[in-house]
C-alpha positions in Angstrom: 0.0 0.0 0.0 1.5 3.5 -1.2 2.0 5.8 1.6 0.8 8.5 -0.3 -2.9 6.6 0.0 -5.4 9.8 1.0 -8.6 7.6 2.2 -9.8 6.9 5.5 -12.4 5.5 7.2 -13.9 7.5 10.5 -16.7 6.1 12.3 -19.3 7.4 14.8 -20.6 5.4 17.2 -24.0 6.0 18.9 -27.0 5.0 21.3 -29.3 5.5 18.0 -26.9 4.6 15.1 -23.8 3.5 13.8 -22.6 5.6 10.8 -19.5 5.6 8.7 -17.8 7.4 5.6 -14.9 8.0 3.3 -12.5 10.9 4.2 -10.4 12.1 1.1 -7.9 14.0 2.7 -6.7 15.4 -0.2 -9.6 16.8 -0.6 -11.2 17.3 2.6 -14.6 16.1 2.2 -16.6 13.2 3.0 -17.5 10.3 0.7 -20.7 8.0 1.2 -21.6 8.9 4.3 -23.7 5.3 5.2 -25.5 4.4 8.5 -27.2 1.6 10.5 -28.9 1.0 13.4 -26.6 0.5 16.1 -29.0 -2.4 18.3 -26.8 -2.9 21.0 -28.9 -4.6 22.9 -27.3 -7.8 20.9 -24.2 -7.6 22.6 -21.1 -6.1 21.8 -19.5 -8.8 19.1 -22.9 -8.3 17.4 -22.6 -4.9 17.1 -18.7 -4.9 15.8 -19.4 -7.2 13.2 -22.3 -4.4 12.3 -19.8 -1.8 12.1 -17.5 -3.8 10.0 -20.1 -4.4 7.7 -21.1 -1.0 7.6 -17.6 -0.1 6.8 -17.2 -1.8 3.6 -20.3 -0.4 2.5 -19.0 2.7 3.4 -16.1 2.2 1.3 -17.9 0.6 -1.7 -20.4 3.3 -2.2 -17.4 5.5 -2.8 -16.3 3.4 -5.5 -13.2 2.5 -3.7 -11.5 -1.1 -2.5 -10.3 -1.8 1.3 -6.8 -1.7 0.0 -7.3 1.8 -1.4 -8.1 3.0 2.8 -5.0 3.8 4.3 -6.7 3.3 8.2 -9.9 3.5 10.1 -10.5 5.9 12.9 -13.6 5.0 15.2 -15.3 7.6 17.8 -16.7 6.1 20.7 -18.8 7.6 23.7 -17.0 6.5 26.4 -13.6 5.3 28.5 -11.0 3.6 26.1 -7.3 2.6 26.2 -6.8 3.8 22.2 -3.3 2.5 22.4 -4.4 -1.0 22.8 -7.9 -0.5 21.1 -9.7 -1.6 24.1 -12.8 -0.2 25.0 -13.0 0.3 29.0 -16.3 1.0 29.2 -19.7 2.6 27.2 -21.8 4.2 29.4 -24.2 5.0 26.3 -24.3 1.5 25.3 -26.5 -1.5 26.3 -24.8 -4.7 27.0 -21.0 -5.8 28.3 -18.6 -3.3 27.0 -16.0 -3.4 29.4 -12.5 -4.4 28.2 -13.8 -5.0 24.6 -11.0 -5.4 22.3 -12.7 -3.6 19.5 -9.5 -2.3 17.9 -8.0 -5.8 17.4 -11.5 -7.4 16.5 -11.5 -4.9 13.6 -8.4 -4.7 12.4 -8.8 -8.6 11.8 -12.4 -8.3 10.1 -11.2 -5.2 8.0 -7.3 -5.9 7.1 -6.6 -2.2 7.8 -5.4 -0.4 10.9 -7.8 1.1 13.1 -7.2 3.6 15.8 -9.9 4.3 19.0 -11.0 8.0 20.1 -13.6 9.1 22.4 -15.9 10.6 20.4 -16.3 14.2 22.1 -12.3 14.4 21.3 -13.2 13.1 17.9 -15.5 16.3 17.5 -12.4 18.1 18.9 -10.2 17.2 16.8 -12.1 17.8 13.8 -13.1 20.7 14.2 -9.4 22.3 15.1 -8.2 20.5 11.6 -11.2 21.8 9.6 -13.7 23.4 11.3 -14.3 26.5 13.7 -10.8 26.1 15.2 -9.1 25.9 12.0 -5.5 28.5 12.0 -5.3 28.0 16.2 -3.0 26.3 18.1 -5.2 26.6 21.8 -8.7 25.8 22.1 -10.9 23.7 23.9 -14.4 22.2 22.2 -17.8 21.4 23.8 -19.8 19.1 22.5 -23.6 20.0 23.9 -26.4 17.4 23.8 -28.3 15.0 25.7 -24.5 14.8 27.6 -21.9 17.4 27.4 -18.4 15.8 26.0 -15.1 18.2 25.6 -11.8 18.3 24.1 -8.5 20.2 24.5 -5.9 21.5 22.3 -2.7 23.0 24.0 0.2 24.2 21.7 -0.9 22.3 18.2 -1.5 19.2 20.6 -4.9 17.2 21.1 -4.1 16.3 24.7 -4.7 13.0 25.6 -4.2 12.5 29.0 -3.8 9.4 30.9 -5.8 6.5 28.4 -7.1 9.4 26.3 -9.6 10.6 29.7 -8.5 14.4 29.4 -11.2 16.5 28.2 -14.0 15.5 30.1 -15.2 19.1 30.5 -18.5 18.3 31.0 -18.1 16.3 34.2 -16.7 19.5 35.9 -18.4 20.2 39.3 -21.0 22.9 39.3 -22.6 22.4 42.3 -20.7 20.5 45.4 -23.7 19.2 46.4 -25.7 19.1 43.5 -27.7 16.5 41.7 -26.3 13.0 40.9 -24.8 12.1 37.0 -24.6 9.6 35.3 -20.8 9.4 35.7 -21.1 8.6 39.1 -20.3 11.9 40.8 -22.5 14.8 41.7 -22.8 18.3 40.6 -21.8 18.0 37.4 -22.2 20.3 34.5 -23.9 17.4 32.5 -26.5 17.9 35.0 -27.5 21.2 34.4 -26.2 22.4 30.7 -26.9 19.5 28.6 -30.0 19.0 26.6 -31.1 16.8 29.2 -30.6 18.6 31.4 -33.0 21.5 29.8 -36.1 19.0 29.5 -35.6 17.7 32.8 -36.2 21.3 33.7 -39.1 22.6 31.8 -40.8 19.3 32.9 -40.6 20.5 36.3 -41.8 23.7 34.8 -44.7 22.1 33.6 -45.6 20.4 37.2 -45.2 23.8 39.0 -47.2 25.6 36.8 -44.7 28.2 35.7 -45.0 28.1 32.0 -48.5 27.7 30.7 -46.8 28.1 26.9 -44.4 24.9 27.6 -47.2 23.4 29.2 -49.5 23.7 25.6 -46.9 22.5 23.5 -46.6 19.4 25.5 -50.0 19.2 26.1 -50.3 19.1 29.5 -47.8 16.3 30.0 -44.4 16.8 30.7 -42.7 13.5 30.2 -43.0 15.1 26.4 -41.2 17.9 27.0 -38.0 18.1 24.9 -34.6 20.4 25.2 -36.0 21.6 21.5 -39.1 22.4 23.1 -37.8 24.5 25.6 -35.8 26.4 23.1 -38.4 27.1 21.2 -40.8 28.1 23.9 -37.8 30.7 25.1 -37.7 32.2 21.7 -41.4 32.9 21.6 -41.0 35.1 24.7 -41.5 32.5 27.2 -39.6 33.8 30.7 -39.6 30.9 32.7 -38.0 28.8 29.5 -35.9 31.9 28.7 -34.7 31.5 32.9 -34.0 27.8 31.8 -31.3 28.8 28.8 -30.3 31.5 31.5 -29.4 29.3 34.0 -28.0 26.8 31.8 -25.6 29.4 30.5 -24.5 30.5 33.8 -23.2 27.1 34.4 -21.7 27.0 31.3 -19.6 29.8 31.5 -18.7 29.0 34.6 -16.9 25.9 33.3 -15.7 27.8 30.2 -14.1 30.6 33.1 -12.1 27.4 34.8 -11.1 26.2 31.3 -10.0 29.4 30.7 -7.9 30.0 33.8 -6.2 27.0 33.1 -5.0 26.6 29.5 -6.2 30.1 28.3 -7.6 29.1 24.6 -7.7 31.3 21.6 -11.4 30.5 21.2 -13.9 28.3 23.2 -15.7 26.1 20.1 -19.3 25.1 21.5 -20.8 21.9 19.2 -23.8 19.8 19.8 -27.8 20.5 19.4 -28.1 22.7 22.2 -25.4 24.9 21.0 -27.7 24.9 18.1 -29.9 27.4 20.0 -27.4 30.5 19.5 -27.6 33.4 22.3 -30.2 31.9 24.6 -27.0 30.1 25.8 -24.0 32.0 23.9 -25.4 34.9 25.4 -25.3 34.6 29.3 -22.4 32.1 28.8 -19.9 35.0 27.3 -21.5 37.5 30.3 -20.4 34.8 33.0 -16.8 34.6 31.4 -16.4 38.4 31.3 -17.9 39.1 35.0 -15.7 36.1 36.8 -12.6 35.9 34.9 -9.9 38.8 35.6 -6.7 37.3 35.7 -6.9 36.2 31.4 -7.5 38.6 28.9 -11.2 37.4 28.2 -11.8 39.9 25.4 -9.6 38.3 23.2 -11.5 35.0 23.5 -13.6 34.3 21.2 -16.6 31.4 22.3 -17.8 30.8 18.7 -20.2 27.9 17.2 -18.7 24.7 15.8 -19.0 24.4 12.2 -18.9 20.8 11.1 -22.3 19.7 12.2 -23.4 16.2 12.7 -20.3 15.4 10.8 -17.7 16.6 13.1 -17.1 13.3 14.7 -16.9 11.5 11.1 -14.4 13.8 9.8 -12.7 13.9 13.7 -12.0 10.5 13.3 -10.7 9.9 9.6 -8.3 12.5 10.7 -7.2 10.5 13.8 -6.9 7.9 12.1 -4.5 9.7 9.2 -3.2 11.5 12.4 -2.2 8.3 14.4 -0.5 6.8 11.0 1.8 9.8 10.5 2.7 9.7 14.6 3.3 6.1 14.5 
């Protein structure tokens, strides 16, 4: 195989879906994006050999051969040990996934490399190489949905960490007595930011009686209640939703303040579908920064929306995988 070979493989792993595409890194863009339901409930060999099928199909319906992909990069929600392709556990996941060799089960199916990354570092990386954080060398990415996943990048380096954990910025503590996560701790920003997070709270909403517009688009029920929901609902001119996004936002910047004070970023890249909601939570998360942090110059950071999309962990991943060749 030439080593001039520009395709890769990067993979996404979710709850809902496995998906899959062609990177040409020559050209930067995607080929044959291709997806499946992930169905983990049948275990976690079941679900490998899904995603190795998926990859070929990937790969054919971009008119292109396994020996024409240089390596596979694969984003996964959860702990890993990437230099051994072991999975240490998927909190997201049904079924055993704890100490899963899906590197080495992969590489064997496929005949081509393939290198792990959490898939919130995947986003990160992606987006620094192509995306919002494009041209800088500090940064640190957010990844906002139903959890809240992070990244940082220090000097033109993704750091890793000890077995690739660094970067959990959404498991900083908010509250030191605050409500339990899923991680096992408490307090969390998880708990309070993530989209989650937001239905959880204009459900309650709903049973208090503060929001008689939430409580009409969810017809009187609040287990329907969704984060979109609430967005839209604040956006209408709804306060107590609007107090939601507030709230929210506070927490947020608190975390981005503490992120700053400790590697002090260029620019603060927030990703995900809440971040999808623009100033309801830009907004009072840039006013937090400003009023808390004094000892970094906070004007010069900019906290600006990802631009990859959905297909920030796809492209993170290819160029892990292209990434981890070069390294190794």
């Amino acid at each position: 195989m030439s080593t001039g070979t520009r395709y890769f493989v990067g993979v996404d792993v979710g709850g809902t879906n496995l998906r899959a595409a062609v990177w040409d890194a020559d050209a930067e863009r995607l080929l044959a994006v291709q997806y499946v339901p992930t169905l983990s409930h049948a275990g976690h060999a079941a679900v490998l050999a899904r995603l190795a099928g998926l990859i070929r199909e990937a790969i054919a319906a971009a008119g292109l051969t396994l020996d024409q992909v240089r390596a596979v990069g694969v984003g996964l929600p959860g702990r890993l040990r990437p230099a051994e392709g072991v999975v240490e556990f998927l909190p997201n996941l049904v079924g055993h996934w704890v100490g899963v060799q899906a590197g080495e089960v992969l590489t064997a199916a496929l005949g081509r490399p393939v290198h792990l990354i959490n898939d919130a570092r995947a986003m990160t990386f992606g987006e620094w190489k192509y995306g919002a954080g494009r041209g800088v060398d500090t940064l640190a990415c957010l990844t906002l949905g139903t959890g809240i996943g992070g990244g940082v990048v220090v000097n033109g380096q993704l750091l890793w960490g000890v077995n690739g954990t660094l970067g959990e910025i959404g498991h900083q503590i908010v509250e030191a007595d605050g409500l339990p996560c899923t991680c096992g701790g408490r307090g969390c920003l998880e708990v309070y930011a993530s989209g989650t997070a937001i239905a959880a709270a204009g459900a309650r909403a709903i049973r208090e009686g503060r929001s008689a517009t939430l409580r009409d688009m969810a017809e009187d029920d609040p287990t329907r209640v969704t984060a979109d929901m609430v967005a839209r609902a604040a956006q209408s001119g709804d306060a107590t939703a609007q107090a939601i996004f507030e709230r929210a936002g506070l927490y947020l910047g608190i975390v981005i303040s503490n992120v700053v004070l400790t590697i002090n970023p260029q620019r603060v890249i927030l990703g995900g579908g809440m971040a999808g909601v623009g100033e309801l939570i830009f907004a009072p998360a840039r006013r937090t920064l400003r009023e808390r942090v004094h000892l970094a110059p906070v004007d010069h950071i900019e906290i600006v929306p990802a631009q990859l999309g959905a297909d920030a962990g796809l492209i993170g991943a290819a160029a892990w995988a292209k990434w981890s060749g070069i390294r190794a």
